[in-house]
C-alpha positions in Angstrom: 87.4 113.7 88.9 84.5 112.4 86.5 83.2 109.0 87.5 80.5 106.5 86.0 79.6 105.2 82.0 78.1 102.3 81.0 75.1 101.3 82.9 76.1 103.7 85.8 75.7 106.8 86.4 78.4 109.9 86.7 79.7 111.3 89.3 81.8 114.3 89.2 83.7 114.5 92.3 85.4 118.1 92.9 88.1 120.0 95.0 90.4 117.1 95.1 93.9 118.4 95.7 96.9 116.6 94.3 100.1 117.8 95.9 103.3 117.2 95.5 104.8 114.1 96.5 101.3 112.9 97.7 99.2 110.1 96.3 95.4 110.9 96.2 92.7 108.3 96.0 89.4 108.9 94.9 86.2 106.6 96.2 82.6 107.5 95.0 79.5 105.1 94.9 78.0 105.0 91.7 74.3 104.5 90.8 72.0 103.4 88.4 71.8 105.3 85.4 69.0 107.0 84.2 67.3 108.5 81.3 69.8 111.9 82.4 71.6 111.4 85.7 74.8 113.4 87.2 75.6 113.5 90.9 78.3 116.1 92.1 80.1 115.6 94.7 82.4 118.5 96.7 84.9 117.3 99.2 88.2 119.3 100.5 91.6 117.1 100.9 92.0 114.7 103.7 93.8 115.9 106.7 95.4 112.5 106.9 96.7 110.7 103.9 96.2 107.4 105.0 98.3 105.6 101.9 101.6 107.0 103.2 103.8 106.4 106.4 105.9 109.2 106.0 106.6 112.2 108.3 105.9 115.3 105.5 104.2 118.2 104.9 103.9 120.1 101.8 104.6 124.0 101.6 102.0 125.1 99.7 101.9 127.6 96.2 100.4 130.1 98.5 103.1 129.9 101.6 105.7 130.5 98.9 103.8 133.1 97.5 103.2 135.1 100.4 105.5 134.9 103.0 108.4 137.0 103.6 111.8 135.1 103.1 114.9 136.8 103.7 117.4 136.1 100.7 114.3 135.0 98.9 115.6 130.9 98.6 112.9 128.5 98.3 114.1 125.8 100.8 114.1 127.8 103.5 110.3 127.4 103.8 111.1 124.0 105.1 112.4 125.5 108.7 108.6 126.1 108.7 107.9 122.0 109.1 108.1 120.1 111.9 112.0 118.4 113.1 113.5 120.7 110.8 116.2 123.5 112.6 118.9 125.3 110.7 122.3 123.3 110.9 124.5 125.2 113.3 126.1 128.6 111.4 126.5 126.1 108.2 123.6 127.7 106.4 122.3 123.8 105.6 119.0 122.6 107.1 119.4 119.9 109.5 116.2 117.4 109.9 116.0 115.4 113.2 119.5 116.5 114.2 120.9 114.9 111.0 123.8 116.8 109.4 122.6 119.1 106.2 125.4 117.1 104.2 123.0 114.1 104.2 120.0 115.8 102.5 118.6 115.5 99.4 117.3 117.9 96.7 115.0 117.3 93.6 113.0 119.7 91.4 110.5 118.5 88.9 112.0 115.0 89.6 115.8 115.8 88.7 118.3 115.8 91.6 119.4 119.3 92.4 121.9 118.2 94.4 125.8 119.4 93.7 127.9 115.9 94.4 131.1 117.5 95.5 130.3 119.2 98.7 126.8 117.1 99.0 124.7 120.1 99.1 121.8 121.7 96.9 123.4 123.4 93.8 124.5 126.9 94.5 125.7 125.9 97.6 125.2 127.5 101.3 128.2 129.7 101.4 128.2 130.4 97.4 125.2 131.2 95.1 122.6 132.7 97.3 119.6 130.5 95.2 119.6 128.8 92.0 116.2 128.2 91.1 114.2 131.6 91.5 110.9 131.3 94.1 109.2 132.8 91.7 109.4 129.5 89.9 108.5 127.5 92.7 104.7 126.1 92.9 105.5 123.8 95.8 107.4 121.9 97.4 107.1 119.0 100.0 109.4 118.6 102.9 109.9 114.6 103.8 111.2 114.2 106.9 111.2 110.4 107.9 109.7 107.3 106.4 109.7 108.5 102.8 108.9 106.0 100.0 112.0 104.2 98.0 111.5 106.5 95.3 113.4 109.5 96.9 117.0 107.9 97.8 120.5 109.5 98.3 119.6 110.7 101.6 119.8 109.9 105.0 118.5 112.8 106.6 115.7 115.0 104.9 114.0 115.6 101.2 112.9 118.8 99.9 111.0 117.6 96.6 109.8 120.7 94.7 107.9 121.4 91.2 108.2 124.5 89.3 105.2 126.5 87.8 104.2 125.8 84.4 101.4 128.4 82.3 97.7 127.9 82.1 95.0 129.1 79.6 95.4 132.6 81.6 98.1 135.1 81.1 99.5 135.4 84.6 102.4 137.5 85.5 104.2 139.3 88.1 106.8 141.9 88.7 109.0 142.2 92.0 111.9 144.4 93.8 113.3 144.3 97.4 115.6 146.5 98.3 117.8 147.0 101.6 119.9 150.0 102.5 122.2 150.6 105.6 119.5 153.0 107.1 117.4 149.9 107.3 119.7 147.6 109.0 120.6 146.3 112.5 124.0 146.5 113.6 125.4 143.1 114.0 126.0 142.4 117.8 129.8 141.0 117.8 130.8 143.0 115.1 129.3 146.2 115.9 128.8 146.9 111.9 126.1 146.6 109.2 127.2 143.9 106.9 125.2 144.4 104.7 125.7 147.8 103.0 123.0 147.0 99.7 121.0 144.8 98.9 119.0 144.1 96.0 116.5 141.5 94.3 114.2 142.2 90.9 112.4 140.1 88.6 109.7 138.6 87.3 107.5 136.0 85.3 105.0 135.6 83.1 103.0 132.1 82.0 100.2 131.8 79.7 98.9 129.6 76.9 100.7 129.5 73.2 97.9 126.6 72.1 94.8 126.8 74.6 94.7 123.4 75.9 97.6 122.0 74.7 100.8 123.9 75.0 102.0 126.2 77.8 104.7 128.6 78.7 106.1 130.3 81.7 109.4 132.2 82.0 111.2 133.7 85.4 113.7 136.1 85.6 115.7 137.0 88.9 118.2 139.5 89.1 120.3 139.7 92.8 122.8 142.5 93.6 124.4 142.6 97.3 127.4 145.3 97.9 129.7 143.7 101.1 133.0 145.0 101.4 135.5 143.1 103.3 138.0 144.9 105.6 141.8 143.7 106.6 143.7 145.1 109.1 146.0 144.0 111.4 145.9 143.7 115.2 149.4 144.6 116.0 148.9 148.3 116.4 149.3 151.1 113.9 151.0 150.0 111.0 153.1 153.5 110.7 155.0 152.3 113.7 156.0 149.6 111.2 158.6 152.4 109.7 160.6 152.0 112.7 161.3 148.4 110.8 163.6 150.6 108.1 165.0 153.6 110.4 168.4 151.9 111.0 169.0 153.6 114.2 172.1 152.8 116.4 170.1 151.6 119.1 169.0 148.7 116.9 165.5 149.2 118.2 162.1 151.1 118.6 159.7 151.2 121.8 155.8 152.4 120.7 153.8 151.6 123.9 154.2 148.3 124.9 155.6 146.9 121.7 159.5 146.7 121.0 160.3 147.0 117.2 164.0 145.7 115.6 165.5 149.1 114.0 167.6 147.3 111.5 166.7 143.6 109.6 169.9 141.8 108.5 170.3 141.6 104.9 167.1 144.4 104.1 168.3 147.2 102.9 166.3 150.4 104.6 164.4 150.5 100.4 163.5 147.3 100.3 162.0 147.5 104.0 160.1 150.7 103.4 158.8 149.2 100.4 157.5 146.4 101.9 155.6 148.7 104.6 154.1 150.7 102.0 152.8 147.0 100.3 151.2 146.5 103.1 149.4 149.5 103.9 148.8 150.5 100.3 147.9 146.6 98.6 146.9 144.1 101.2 145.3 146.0 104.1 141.7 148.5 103.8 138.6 147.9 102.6 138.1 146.5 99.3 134.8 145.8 97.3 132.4 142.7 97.2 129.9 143.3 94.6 127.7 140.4 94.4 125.8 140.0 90.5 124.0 137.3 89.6 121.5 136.9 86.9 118.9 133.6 86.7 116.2 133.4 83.5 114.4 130.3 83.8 111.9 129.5 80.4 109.4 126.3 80.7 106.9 124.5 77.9 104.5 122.5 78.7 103.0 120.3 75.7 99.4 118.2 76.6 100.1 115.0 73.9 96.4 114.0 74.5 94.2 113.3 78.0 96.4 110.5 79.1 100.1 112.2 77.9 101.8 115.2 79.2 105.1 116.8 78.4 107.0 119.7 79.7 111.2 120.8 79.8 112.7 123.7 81.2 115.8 125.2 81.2 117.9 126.9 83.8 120.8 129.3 83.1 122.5 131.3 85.9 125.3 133.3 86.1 126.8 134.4 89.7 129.9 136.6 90.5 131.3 137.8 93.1 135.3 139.4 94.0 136.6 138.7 96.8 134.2 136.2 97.5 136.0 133.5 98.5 136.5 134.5 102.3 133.0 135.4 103.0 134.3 137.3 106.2 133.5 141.0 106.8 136.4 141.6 108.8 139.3 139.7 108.5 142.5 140.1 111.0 146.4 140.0 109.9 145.8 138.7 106.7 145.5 140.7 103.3 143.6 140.6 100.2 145.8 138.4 97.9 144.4 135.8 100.4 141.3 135.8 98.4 139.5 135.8 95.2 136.5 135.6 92.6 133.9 133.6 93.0 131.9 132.4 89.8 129.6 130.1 89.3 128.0 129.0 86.0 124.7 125.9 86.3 123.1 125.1 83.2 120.2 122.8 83.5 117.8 121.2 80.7 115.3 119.2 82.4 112.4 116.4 80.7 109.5 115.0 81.7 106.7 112.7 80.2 103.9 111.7 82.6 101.5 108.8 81.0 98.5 107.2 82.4 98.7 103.7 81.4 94.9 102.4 83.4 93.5 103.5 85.7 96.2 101.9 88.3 99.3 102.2 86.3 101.2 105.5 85.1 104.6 106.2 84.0 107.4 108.9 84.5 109.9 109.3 82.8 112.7 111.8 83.6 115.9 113.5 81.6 118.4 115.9 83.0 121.4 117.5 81.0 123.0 119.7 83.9 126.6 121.7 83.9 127.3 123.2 87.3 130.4 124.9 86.9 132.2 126.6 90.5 135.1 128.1 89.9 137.4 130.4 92.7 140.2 132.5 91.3 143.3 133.9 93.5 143.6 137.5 93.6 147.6 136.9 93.7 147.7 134.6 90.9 149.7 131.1 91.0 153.0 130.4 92.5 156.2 130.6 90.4 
C-alpha cells in the first residue's frame, strides 16, 4: 500500500494481507517531504481484526492446497474452525449445534446454495462437489455475528473465492486413486464400500494481456464404482419353489419356515415365473458407476487502477445408476426400487469491483445459474 504526495512524503507499507471476507485498514504517519524521501514499512496481518464482531476464520489458499481431504470437497475445510461438527450421518455441517439446512453458501459473491432442499448445490447425498478445490483460493467460515451483507442463514457461512491467473503461468496436474486392497472394512457391514475410486484433473492460469487480462481454467474428473446388493432375509429363495409345487399336502416345511404348496388362482407357470423374476431381475448385485465431469474457465479483465472485472463459468455433468438409494446393501426390496441419478448445474457468474475514494467502493454481482436434478425409475411409470 503506497502512501504520501503532495507536501508529504511516501510511505510504502508492505505484507498487508486482504482475506476474504475481511476488511483491512491501513494506518501510517507520514512525514515531511524532502528533496527524495521514501519510508518502507513491513508489517504481517493483525492477529485480531478489530473492525469486525464476528466469530470467523478464514481457511487459507495454502490449507486448501495442502491438506488431505477425503472426497476432495472444499467445505469440508470448515470442520477445521472452531463450533463447527459434522451434522449427525446427514453429510451437512452443523455450526453451534444449528441444523446444516440453515447454512448458507456463496462463491465469488453469488449464492451457491440449491433452494429446494436448502443445501449447497450438488447436494450431500447427490453430487459429491460442484465447484473443483482446485478452483478454490479461500474461503472464510463465519460462524456467529457476521455482517448484514451475508443473509439467508441462520446457522453458519462458508464465503469462498475462486482463483483467477497472474502474470505467471501456473498450473497443476492431479490423480487419487483408491482400490479395495487399500480400504478398511466397514465395521456394521463387514464390507468395503467402496470398491474404486478415482479423481484427476487439473488447471492452469496465466496472463493473455500482462497486467490487464487473466485466465484460469480447472478441470475435475471423478469416477467411484459402488455396487448395491438386494437380497432378501427370508431364507434361500430356492425354497421359494415350494410356492408352485402344488402338492396334496398344500404345504412345505424348510427349517423353521412353513411355505403354502398351492396359491389360489396362480397357476404353477405363472408362480414359477414370478420366482425366477425375482431371483433373476430384482435380487444380486448390480452396478453403481459414479461419472462426473466439472471444467470451470475464468477471465479476469483489470479496466484501469480503480476497476476490476472477472466472470466464470461452471458446467458439470454428474451420473450415477442406481443412485438413488445410496445404500450398499439393501434388504427385501429389489432394484426396480431405484434409479439414475443425474444432475446437470450451469453457472455464469459477474463481477465488477470499483473504488470510488478512498472510503467508498462498489460491487456489483450477476449470476445466470441452471441447476438441473433429475432421478429416473428403473421400472418406469405406472400404467
Amino acid at each position: 500500500v503506497l502512501l504520501g504526495g503532495g507536501s508529504f512524503a511516501k510511505v510504502n507499507q508492505k505484507n498487508v494481507a486482504v482475506l476474504v471476507g475481511s476488511t483491512v485498514t491501513v494506518d501510517a504517519t507520514l512525514p515531511n517531504a524532502g528533496v527524495s524521501t521514501e519510508v518502507v514499512v513491513t508489517s504481517e496481518a493483525p492477529l485480531l481484526d478489530t473492525e469486525k464482531v464476528a466469530a470467523s476464520q478464514v481457511v487459507s489458499e495454502v490449507l486448501v492446497s495442502n491438506l488431505p481431504v477425503n472426497g476432495r470437497r472444499f467445505d469440508n475445510f470448515v470442520l477445521l474452525t472452531p463450533n463447527v461438527v459434522p451434522d449427525g450421518n446427514s453429510g451437512l455441517i452443523s455450526f453451534r449445534g444449528v441444523s446444516g439446512i440453515y447454512n448458507s453458501n456463496l462463491v465469488d459473491g453469488a449464492n451457491n446454495n440449491q433452494a429446494f432442499f436448502s443445501e449447497a448445490r450438488g447436494r450431500s447425498i447427490g453430487a459429491p462437489y460442484v465447484y473443483p478445490i482446485d478452483a478454490i483460493k479461500e474461503f472464510s467460515s463465519e460462524n456467529a455475528g457476521y455482517s448484514a451483507e451475508f443473509g439467508q442463514a441462520a446457522g453458519g457461512v462458508i464465503n469462498a473465492i475462486t482463483k483467477s491467473g497472474t502474470n505467471a503461468i501456473h498450473g497443476d496436474v492431479y490423480e487419487q486413486y483408491r482400490t479395495p486392497g487399500y480400504n478398511a472394512i466397514d465395521p456394521i457391514a463387514k464390507a468395503k464400500p467402496v470398491k474404486v475410486q478415482h479423481q484427476f484433473g487439473g488447471s492452469i492460469g496465466g496472463p493473455i494481456i500482462k497486467d490487464k487480462l487473466f485466465y484460469h481454467f480447472t478441470y475435475d474428473g471423478y469416477r467411484k464404482v459402488t455396487p448395491i446388493t438386494y437380497r432378501t432375509t427370508y431364507g434361500n429363495l430356492n425354497d421359494l419353489a415350494a410356492l408352485c409345487d402344488q402338492r396334496t399336502s398344500n404345504y412345505l416345511v424348510r427349517g423353521t419356515s412353513i411355505y403354502p404348496s398351492t396359491i389360489p388362482g396362480v397357476s404353477p407357470t405363472q408362480c414359477t415365473a414370478a420366482v425366477t423374476f425375482l431371483a433373476t431381475k430384482q435380487l444380486g448385485t448390480y452396478g453403481r458407476n459414479v461419472k462426473q465431469d466439472i471444467f470451470f474457465p475464468r477471465l479476469d479483465y483489470q479496466l484501469n487502477d480503480k476497476t476490476h472485472l472477472s466472470a466464470s463459468f461452471l458446467w458439470q455433468n454428474y451420473k450415477q445408476p442406481n443412485g438413488y438409494n445410496t445404500s450398499t446393501t439393501v434388504n427385501n426390496g429389489g432394484v426396480s426400487e431405484n434409479g439414475t441419478a443425474i444432475f446437470h448445474e450451469r453457472f455464469l457468474v459477474v463481477n465488477a469491483e470499483s473504488a470510488l475514494s478512498s472510503r467508498a467502493a462498489n460491487v456489483i454481482h450477476f449470476q445466470w445459474a441452471r441447476d438441473l436434478e433429475t432421478a429416473s425409475t428403473n421400472s418406469g411409470g405406472p400404467n
